[in-house]
C-alpha positions as CSV (number, residue, x, y, z in Angstrom):
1,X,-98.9,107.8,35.7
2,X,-98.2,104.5,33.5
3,X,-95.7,102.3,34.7
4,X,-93.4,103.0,32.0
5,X,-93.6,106.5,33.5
6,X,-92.9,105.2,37.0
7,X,-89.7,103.1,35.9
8,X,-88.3,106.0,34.1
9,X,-89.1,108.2,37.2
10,X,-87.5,105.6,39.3
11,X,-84.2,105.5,37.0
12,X,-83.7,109.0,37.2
13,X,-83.8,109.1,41.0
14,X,-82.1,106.2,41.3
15,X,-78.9,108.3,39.2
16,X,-79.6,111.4,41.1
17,X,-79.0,109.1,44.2
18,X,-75.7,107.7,42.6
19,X,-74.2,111.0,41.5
20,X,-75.0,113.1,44.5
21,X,-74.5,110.7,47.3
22,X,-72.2,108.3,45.3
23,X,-74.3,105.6,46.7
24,X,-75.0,102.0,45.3
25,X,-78.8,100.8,45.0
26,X,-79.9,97.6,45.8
27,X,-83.3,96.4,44.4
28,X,-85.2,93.6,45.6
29,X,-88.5,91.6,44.7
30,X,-91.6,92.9,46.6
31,X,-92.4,90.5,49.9
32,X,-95.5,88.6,49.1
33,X,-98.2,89.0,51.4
34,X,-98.0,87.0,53.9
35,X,-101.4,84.5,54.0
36,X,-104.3,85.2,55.8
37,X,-105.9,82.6,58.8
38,X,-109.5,82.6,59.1
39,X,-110.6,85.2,62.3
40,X,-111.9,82.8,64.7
41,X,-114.3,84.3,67.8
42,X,-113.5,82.7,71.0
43,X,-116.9,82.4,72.8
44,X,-117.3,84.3,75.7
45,X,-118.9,83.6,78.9
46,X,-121.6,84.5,77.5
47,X,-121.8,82.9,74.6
48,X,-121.3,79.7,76.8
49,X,-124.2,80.4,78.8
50,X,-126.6,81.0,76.1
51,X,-125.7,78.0,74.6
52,X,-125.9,76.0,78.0
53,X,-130.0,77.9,77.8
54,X,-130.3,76.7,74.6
55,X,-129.4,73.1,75.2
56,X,-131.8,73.1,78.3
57,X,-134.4,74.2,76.3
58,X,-134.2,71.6,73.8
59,X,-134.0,69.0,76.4
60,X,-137.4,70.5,77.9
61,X,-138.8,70.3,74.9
62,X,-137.6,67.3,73.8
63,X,-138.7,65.2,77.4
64,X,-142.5,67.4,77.0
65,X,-143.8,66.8,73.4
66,X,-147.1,66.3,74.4
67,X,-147.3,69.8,76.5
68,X,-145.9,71.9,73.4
69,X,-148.5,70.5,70.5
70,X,-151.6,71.4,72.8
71,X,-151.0,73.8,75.7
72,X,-154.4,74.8,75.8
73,X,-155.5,71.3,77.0
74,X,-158.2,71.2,79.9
């Protein structure tokens, strides 16, 4: 269906509407959409902890440099 099709369609049931209900149509503009935030994911307790694990373990490693490059040292 083309719009031309559609707007003719639209005519003759907007009439219909008049003659059997002896109505009056109103037509408006379509809304726009309203705008769309970025989705944002709160962190869990969880997600806190892991990070808490993460930061200890880049303080370890950080503080033991020496360790990490040769752990095989006798």
């Amino acid at each position: 269906m083309t719009k031309d099709e559609l707007r003719a369609e639209l005519e003759r049931q907007e009439q219909r509407y008049k003659d059997v209900y002896g109505g009056e149509i109103t037509t408006y503009a379509a809304q726009p959409d309203p705008e769309r935030k970025p989705w944002r994911k709160r962190a869990t307790v969880q997600d806190q902890a892991f990070q808490q694990e993460l930061q200890k373990i880049e303080l370890e490693l950080k503080q033991a440099p020496a360790e990490i490059d040769n752990p095989l040292r006798w």
